[in-house]
N, C-alpha and C positions, 0 to 999 in steps of 0.2 A: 572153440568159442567158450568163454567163461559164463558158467550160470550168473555170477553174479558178480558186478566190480564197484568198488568205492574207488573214484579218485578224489584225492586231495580233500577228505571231506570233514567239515568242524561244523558245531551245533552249540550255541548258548541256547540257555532256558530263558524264559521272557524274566527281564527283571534282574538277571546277574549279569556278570562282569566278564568272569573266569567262565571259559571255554570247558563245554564238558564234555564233545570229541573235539580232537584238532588235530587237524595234516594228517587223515588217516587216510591212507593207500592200500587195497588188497586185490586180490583176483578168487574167488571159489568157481574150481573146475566142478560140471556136472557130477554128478554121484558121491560127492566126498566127505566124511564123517567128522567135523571141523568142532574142535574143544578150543570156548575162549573163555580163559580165564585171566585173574588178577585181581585187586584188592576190591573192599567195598568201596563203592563210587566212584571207581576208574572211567565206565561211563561205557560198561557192557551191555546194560540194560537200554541204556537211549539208543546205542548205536543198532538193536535188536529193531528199536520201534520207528528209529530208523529209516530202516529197511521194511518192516509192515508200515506198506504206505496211509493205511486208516487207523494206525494209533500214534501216527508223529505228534511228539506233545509239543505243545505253542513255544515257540523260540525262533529263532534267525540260525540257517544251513547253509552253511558255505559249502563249495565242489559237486559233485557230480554223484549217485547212486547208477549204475543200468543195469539192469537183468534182463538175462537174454539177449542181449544187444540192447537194449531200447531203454533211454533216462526211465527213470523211477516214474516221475511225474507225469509222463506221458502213453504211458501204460494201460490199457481200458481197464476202466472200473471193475468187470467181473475177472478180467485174467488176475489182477491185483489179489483182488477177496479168494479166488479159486485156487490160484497156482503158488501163493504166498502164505502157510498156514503158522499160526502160531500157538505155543503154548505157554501159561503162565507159572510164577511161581506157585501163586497160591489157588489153590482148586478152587475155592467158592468165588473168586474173582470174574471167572469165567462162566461159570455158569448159568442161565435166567429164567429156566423151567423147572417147574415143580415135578415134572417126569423124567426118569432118565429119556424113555424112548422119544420125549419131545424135544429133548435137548439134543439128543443124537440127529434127527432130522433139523433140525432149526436153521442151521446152517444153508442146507441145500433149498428151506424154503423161501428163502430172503433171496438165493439167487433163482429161484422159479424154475427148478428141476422137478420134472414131471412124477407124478403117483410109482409109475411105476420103475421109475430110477430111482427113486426116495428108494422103495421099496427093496430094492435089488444091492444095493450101496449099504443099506441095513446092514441088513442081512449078513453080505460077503463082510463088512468091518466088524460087523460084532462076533462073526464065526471066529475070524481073524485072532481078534485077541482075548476072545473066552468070555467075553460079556453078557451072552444070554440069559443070564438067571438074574441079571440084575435089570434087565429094561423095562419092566413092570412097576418097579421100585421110586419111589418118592426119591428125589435126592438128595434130599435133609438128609436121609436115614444111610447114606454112604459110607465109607470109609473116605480118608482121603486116597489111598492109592486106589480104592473104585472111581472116584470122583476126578483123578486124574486120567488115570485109564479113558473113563467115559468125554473128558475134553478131546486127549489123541484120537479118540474114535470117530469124534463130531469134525477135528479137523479132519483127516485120514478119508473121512465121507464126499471130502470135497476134490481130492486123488490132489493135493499140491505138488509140485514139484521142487519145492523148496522148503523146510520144514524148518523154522525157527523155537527156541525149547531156554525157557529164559528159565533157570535154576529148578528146570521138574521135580526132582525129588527132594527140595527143602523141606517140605513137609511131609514125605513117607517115611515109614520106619526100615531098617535097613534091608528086611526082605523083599517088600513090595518097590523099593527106591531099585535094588538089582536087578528084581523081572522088567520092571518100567525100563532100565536103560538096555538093558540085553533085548525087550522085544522092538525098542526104536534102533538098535543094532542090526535086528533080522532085517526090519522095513528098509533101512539103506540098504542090505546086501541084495535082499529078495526084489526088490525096485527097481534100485538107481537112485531113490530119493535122495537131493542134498539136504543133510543136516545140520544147521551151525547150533552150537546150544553151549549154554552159561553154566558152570556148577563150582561149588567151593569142598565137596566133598569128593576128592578127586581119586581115594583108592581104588574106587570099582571105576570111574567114569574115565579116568587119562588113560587107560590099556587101549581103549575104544577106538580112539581117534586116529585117522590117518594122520592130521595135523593139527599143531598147537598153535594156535595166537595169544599170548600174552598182553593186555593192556594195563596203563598206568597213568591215572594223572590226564585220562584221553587222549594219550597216547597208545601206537602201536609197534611195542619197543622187543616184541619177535614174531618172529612167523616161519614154522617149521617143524621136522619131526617130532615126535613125542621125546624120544631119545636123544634128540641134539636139544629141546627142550630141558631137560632135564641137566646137560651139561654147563645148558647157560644160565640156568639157574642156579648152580651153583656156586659157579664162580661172579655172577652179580652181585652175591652176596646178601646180605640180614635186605628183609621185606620183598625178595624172591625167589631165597632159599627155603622160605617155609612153607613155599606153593606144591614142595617136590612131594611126594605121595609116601605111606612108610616104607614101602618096599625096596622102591628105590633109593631113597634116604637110609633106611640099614647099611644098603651095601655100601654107598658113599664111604659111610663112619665108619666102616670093620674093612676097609680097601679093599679100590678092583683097580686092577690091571689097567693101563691104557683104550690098552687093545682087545679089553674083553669087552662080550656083549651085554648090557645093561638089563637089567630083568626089571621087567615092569606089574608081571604080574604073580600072586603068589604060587601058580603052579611053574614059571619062572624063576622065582627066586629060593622054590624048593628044589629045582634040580641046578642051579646053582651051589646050594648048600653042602648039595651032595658029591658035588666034585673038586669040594674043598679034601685037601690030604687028612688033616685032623678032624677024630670024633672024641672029643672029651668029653665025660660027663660034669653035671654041674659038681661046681667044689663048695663045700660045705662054709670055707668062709667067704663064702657067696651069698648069703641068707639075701632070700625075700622083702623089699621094702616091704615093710609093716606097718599097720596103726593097729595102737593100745583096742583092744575091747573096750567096747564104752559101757559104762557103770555111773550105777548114783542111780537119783532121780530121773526121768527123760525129763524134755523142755518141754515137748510137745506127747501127749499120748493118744492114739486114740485105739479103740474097744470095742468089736465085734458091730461096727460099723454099716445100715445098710443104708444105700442110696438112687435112687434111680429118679429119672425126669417126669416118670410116667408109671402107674402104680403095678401094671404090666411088665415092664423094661426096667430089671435091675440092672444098676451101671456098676456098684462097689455093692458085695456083698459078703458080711460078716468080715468085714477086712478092718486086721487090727497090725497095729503102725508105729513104733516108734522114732522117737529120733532124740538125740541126745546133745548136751552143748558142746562145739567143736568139732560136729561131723560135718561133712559135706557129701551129702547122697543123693546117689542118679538114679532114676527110677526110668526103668525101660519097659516097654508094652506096645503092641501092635497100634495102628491105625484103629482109632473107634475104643480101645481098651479101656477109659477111663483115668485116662493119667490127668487132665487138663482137670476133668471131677473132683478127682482126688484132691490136688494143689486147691484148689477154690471152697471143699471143703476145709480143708487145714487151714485155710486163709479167714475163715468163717466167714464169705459169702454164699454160700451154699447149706441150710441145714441139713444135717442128717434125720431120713426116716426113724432110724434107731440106733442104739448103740451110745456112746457117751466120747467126748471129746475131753481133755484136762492140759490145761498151760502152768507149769511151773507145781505141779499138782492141783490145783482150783480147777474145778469143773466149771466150763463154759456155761453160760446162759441160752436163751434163744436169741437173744437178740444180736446180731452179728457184729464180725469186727468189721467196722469199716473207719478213714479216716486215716490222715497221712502221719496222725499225731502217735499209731498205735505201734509196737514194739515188732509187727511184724510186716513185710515188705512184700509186697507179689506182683510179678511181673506176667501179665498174660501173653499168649502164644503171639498175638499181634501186638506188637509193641503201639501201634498208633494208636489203641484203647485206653494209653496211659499218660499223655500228653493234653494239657490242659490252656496253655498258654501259645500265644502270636509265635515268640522265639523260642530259642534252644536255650538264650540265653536267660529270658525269663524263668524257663522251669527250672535250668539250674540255681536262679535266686530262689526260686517258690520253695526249692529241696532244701536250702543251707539258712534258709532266712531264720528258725528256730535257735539256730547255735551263734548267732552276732558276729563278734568280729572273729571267732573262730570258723565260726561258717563259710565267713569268707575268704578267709585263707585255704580252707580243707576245698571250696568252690576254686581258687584258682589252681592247686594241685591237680585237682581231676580234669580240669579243661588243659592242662598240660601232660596229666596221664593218656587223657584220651584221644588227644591229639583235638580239641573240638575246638581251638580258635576259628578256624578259616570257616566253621558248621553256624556259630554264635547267632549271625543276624539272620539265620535262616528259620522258615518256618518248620516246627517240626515234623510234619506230613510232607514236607517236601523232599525230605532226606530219601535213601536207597535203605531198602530192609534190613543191611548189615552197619549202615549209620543210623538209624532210628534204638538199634540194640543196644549200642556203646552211648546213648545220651541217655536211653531210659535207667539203663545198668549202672551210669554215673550217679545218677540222679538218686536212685537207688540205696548207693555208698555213701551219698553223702548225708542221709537221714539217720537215726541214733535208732537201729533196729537189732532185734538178739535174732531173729530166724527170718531168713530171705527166702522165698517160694519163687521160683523160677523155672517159667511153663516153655522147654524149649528156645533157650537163652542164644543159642550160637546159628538159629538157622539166619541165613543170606548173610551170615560173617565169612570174612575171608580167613585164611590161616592163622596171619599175621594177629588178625583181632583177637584169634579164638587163643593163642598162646597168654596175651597180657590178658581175656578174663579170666584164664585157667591160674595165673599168675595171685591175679587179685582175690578169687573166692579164696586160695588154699590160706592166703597170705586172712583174709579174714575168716578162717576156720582157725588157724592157731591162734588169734586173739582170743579164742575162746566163743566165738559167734555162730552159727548155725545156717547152714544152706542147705535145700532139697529140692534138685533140679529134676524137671523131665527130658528126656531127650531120645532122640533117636540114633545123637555121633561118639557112635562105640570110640571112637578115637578119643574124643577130648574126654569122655569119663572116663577110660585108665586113665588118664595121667592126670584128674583133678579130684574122680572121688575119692573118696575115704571107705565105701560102703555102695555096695549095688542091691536094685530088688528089680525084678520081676513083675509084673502084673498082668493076670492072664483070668480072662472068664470070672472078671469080678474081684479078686484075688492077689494078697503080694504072697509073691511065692520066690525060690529061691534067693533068698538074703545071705548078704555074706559080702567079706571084701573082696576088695577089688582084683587079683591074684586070682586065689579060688573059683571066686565066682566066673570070670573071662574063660579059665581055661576047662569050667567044665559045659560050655556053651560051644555049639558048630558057627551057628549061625549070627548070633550077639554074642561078638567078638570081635578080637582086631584082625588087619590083616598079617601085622607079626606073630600072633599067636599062632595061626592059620599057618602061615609060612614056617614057622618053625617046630611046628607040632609033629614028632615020632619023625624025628629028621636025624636022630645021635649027636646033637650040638644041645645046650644048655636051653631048656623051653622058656620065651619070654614074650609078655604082653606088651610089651613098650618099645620101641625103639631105644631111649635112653636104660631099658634095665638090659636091653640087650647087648649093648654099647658094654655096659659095666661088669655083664657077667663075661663075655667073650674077651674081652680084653684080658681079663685072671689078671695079675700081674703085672707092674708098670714095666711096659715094654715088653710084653707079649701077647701075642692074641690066638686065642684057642681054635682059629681057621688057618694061621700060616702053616 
């Protein structure tokens, strides 16, 4: 018997038109480790809530849900709340106590589990996943992969049988995003639990899965291995081929066999490597994509810089910053490290305790920058913070209405960049985390700004999105314009900065380009790097420089 089956089943939202699932059919067998991916607003996320029959959002549901044999709808109340748990993308969404350990019981208390089950369920979940130093803790004062952690626990407390995981690691930084998926790994093996769960960061998370479902459009247009995933992926061609993860995508580009086996992961695709016949070193008219050292003036300076929320609790300390016109720089740092600070400093909504800020050389005043009128652009970590207006289509007038009938022109460009016709009459809170990105980010471009602050630009984007913003920052860093992103997807900053920094215990620490900096990193890294590292094939952070260096010569490639 199937833990869980959809027949036939479609969903509108109250008030639209277009179906946001439709005709979707599947079966999840008990215990099975289920990766559903696909673009922004394919309709992953509804079909999740779905399935948690106490967050179905208001709309009309056509066909059938059962688990366990028995309709959705007909299910008692507490087996629903108990045996159906989920998790969100964003950690503060979920959580409604000012304690962690009241947040971790809260759960169990709504369903009226006894003191001394409370007590024992603790206990064994928090031992479980290493949580005890933190249940004393306020939950303001979390990281997010504590604060995610602490959600899994509070579900995990209620023993589900079914574990729903709607993009968990959007918001952790690449180490805590790994332990998160390896220890909901252990919980299915060590269980039984089924898992079905959402992610766009798919190098660490598609190894995982016994099975891939691909959505599209609310549709469900595969259903199957990782590995036969990955074939139909590529032959569906542009807007599924960019779902495929590096690893597997290297091999594609540098060719494999029919009949060889697909390496998924990079301790797979390092002994791959290795049973290629050729080890050639790299060739010298191979050099390194480069960017120029930047000189001159900076755009932006800032100077021994200190900052904290509380006169106790330093956040940025003695951190001194450049950035210069025509870079485009990712700034990396743990959960909690201060990057969101930082941007909102450089943004001048945040004063600094001490130290000195200068634009264009002028030293800043106190008075901050605010106002859409000003020369600098910042996007914060929740794009919904920056939406002002009923439509999509509104804020796109409110962004271009300054530049006249230029504005309106450079407005219908970006609503055909960004694909945002069919989004227009929508409200903007209504979109999916990875459409709310691509209107803010439009909205953004369309304004006359020389430095754009950008607080974790690509979380809940799909591939597909994150190539055309990669496309458009780089494309406005050679006009000569200036971007400083935070982020956590070592992926897209190879292939969009210009310049990496670090920030660690207050601090930016190891700067440097993009090259250098990747490969002298274990852990913020890519998985090409990783894979190709002390392998005797040419070491490269990209896919595409690996593509370029391996290949040597038109018409040969340094694996045959």
């Amino acid at each position: 018997m199937s833990d869980l089956k959809c027949v036939r089943v479609g969903f509108n939202y109250a008030g639209t038109s277009s179906p946001a699932v439709q005709d979707l059919s599947l079966s999840i067998a008990p215990g099975e480790f289920v990766l559903l991916c696909g673009p922004s607003g394919c309709g992953k996320t509804t079909l999740l809530r779905l399935i948690k029959r106490e967050l179905r959002p208001a709309g009309q549901m056509t066909g059938e849900i059962r688990y366990g044999g028995i309709p959705l709808q007909d299910l008692p109340a507490r087996r629903a709340a108990g045996e159906i748990g989920m998790v969100f993308q964003h950690p503060e969404h979920q959580i409604v106590m000012e304690n962690a350990l009241q947040e971790l019981v809260f759960g169990m208390e709504n369903l009226g589990f006894s003191s001394d089950l409370m007590r024992r369920r603790a206990a064994e979940t928090t031992a479980y996943l290493g949580l005890e130093k933190i249940l004393s803790r306020r939950t303001e004062f979390l990281s997010g992969g504590q604060k995610q952690l602490l959600n899994l626990a509070s579900v995990l407390a209620l023993r589900p049988r079914l574990l729903l995981l709607d993009e968990p690691t959007g918001h952790l930084d690449p180490v805590a995003a790994v332990r998160f998926l390896h220890t909901v790994k252990r919980l299915n093996e060590e269980t039984g639990m089924t898992v079905i769960f959402t992610e766009h960061r798919l190098e660490e998370a598609y190894p995982l899965a016994d099975r891939v479902l691909v959505m599209n459009r609310g549709r469900l247009c595969f259903n199957g291995s990782p590995r036969e995933g990955i074939r139909w992926m590529k032959e569906s061609g542009p807007g599924h081929q960019e779902l495929i993860p590096a690893v597997p995508s290297l091999v594609l580009q540098t060719g494999v066999s029919e009949g060889d086996s697909l390496p998924l992961t990079v301790k797979e695709g390092r002994e791959w490597l290795r049973e290629r016949k050729s080890r050639p070193s790299l060739s010298s008219s191979d050099p390194e994509r480069s960017h120029p050292e930047p000189s001159g003036q900076p755009l932006l300076s800032l100077r021994r810089v200190d900052f904290g929320y509380a006169p106790e609790e330093a956040v940025l300390k003695q951190t001194s910053f450049d950035v210069f016109s025509g870079e485009c720089v990712a700034v990396f740092g743990g959960n909690g490290s201060g990057k969101s600070t930082l941007l909102q400093v450089m943004a001048g909504l945040l004063h600094p305790n001490s130290g000195s800020i200068r634009y264009r050389g002028r030293k800043w005043t106190r008075r901050p920058l605010r106002g859409r009128s000003r020369p600098i652009g910042y996007l914060p970590q929740n794009p919904e913070a920056y939406f002002l207006h009923e439509t999509v289509e509104a804020e796109l007038q409110a962004a271009s209405r300054h530049a006249g009938e230029e504005g309106r022109q450079r407005r219908e460009e970006a609503i055909s960049r960004f694909s945002l016709t069919s989004l227009l009459s929508r409200h903007p809170h209504d979109l999916s985390g990875g459409e709310m990105q691509k209107v803010a980010l439009a909205c953004l471009l369309l304004r006359d700004l020389e430095l754009l602050l950008l607080d974790e630009p690509t979380k809940g984007v799909d591939p597909g999105c994150k190539s055309l913003f990669s496309r458009l920052l780089k494309s406005w860093a050679e006009q000569g314009k200036t971007v400083v992103l935070t982020t956590h997807d070592v992926e897209f900053a190879a292939v969009t900065a210009t310049r990496c920094s670090l920030l660690f215990d207050g601090e930016l620490l190891a700067s440097g380009a993009v090259g250098p900096f990747f490969r002298q990193n274990d852990f913020y890294t890519t998985a090409v790097y990783r894979m190709t590292r002390d392998t005797g094939v040419p070491e490269a952070v990209t896919v595409e420089e690996a593509v370029r260096l391996w290949q040597g010569q038109p018409g040969r490639s340094v694996l045959s």
